[in-house]
C-alpha positions in Angstrom: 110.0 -56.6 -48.7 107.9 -53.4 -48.7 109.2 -49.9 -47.5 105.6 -49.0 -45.7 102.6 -49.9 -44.4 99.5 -48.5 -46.3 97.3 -46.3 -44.0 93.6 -45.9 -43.6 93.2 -42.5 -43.0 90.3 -41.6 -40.4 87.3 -39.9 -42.0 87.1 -36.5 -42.7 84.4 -33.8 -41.0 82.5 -32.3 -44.2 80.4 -29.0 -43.1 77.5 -29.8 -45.5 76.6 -32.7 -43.7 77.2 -35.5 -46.3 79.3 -38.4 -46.0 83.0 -38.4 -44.8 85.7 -39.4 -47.2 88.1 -41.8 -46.6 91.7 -42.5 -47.8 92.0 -46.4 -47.8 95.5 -47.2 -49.4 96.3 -50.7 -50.8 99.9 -51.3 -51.5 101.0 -54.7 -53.8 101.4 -55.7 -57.4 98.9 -55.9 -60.6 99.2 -58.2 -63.5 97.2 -57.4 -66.8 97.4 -60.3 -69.5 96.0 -60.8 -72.7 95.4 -64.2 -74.3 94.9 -65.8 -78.2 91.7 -66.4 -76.9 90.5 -62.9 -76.0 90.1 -63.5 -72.4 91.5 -60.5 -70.6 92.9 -61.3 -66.4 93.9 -59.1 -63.9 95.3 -59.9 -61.1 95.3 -58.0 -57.5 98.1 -59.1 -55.2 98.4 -57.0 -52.1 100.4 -58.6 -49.2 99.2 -54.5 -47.2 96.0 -53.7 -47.2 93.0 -52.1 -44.9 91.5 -55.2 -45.0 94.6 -57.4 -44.0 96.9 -59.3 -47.3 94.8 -60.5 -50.0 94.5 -61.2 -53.9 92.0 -61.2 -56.1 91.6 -62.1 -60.1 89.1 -60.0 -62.4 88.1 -62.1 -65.5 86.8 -60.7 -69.1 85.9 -63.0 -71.3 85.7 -62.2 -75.3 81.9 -61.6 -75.5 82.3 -59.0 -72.5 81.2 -61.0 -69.6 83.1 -59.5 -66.4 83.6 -62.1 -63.1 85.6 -61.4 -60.5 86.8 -63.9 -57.9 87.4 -62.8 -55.1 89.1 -64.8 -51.3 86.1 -63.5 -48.8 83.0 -61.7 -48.7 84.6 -58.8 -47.1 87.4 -58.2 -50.4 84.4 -59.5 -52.7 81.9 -56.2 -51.6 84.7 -53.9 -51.4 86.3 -54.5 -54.7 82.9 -55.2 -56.4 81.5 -51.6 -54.9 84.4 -50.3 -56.5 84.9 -51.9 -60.2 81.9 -53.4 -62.0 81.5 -57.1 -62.5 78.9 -59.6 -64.2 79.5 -62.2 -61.5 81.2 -62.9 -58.5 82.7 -65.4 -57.0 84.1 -66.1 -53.8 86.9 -68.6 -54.1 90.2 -69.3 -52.4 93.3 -67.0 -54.2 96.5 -68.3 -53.8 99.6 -66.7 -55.2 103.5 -67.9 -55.2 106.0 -66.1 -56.0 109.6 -67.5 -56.7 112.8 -65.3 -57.1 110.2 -62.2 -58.1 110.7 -63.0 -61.5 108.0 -66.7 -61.3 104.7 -65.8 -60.3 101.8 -68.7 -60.2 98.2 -67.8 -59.3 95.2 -70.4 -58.6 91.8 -69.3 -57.7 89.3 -72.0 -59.2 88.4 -71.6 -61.6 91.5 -70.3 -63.1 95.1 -71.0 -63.1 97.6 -68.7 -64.2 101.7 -68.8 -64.5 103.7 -65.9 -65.9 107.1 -65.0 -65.8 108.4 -61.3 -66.1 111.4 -59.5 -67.7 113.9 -57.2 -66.8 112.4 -53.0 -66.2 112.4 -51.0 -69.5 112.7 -47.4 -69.7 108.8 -47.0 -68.1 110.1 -48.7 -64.9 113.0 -47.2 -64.8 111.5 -44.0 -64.2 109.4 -45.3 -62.0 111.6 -46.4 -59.6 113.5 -42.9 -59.8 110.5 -41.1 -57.8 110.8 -41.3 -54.2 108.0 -44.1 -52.9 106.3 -41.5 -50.6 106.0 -38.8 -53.6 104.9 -41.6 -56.0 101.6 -42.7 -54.0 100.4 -38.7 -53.2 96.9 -38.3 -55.3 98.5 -34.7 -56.5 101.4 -36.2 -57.9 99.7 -38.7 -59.5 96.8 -36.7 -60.8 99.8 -34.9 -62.6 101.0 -38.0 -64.4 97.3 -38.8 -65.9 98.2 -37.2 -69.5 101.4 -38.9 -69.8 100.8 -42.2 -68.5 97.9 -42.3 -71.0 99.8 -41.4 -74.2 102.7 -43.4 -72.8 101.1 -46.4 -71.6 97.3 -46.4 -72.6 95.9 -46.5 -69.3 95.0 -43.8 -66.4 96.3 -42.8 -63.4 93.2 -41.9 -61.4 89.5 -42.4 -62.1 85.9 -42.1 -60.6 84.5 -45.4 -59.4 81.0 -46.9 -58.3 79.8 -45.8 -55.0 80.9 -41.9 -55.3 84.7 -43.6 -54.9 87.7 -42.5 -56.9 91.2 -43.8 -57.1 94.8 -42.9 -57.5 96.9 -45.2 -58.7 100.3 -44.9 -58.0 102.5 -46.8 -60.1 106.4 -46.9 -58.3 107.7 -50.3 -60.7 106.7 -51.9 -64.1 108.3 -55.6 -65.5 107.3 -56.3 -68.8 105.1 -60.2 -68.7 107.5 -62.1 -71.3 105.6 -65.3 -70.9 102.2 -66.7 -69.3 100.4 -69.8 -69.3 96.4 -69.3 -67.9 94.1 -71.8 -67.7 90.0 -70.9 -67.2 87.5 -73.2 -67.2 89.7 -76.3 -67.7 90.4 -74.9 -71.3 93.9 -73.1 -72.0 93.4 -69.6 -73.2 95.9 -69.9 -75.7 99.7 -67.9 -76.7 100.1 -64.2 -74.4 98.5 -61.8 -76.0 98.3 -57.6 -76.0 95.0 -56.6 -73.3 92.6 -55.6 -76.4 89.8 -54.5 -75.9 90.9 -52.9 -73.0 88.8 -54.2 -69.5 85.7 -53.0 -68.8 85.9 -53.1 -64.6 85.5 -49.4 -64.0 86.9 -46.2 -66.0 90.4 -47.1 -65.3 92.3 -49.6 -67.4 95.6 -51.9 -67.5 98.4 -51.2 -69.9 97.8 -52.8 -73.6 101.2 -54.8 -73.0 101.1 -57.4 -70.6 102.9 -56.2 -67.5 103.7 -56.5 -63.8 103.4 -52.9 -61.8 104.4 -52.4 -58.3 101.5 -50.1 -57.2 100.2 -48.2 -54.4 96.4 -47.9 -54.9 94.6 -45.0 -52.9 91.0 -45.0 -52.8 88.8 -42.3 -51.4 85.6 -43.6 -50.1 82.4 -41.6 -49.1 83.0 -39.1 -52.1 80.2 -37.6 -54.8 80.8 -38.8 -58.2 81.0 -35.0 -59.4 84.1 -34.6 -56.8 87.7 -34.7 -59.4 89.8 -33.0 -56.3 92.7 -35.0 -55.2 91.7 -36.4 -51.3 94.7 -35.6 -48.7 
């Protein structure tokens, strides 16, 4: 189903003695919805990862309040030393996907069903750039401007802990429909992701969508550092 396996590249020798950096590259799926009720979700899915398949759901509620739940403590401190969060939670994440199109995610206390739509132009030309071109930090570095005038959201960013990541987007499905439960209240009719999340400096789309991604993300670096790692 996927073309590669993400690699973990080893750590690199830095002559003024501080920290090494690391590539770790996660390779999957994210989901951002919106909801009537303000509730914002964002789902992880990544079936290749440094630390082994995984998903994960980051939650923000209307009055701001960021919880991310997360399947083991290992994927909990890694993604919450990367994004920022009010609360965690470790719970189990179960995702299903039927035909690619059906996609159901549980992870207590939320339940989410979407359904997505056929690739508009964005996707199109996504899928047009090689996969191995498409996840290199230089190419995607290049496609920051554009991606935020076209799409509202960034291609790389600076993260907690001195990290920074590169997101490379290779597919994007428009969410037609979606059905999300939080809580044991429904969050009401799909809405546009406004205010956009507040987990780190990067954001979703403001239309609800489904992006086939490979995320690198460089571990060990200074905050000040805006060079794309290797």
């Amino acid at each position: 189903m996927l073309s590669h396996r993400p690699e973990s590249a080893g750590p690199a020798a830095r002559a003024d003695g501080r920290a090494p950096v690391r590539a770790l590259r996660f390779d999957g799926w994210i989901a951002g919805i919106g909801t009537a009720s303000g509730v914002r979700v964002v789902l992880g899915h990544w079936p290749r990862s440094p630390l082994g398949p995984f998903s994960d759901v980051m939650v923000e509620e209307a009055d701001g309040h960021r919880t991310l739940l997360a399947p083991t403590r290992e994927t909990a401190d890694f993604v919450a030393g990367t994004y920022v969060f009010d609360e965690v939670r470790l719970v189990p994440v179960e995702v299903r996907v039927c035909g690619r199109r059906y996609w159901t995610a549980t992870a207590p206390p939320l339940h989410l069903r979407f359904a997505t739509g056929r690739r508009g132009l964005p996707g199109l030309a996504l899928r047009a750039v090689p996969g191995a071109l498409a996840a290199r930090p230089g190419w995607i570095a290049l496609w920051d401007r554009p991606a935020r005038l076209l799409l509202g959201s960034h291609t790389h960013a600076g993260a907690r802990a001195g990290r920074h990541q590169w997101y490379g987007a290779r597919d994007l499905h428009p969410v037609t429909s979606a059905t999300v439960t939080y809580r044991g209240d429904s969050l009401g009719a799909l809405a546009p992701v406004e205010p956009p999340v507040r987990f780190g400096t990067g954001s979703t789309p403001r239309r609800p969508c489904l992006v086939r991604i490979t995320t690198t993300v460089a571990v060990g670096q200074d905050r000040s550092t805006t060079g794309a790692a290797s």
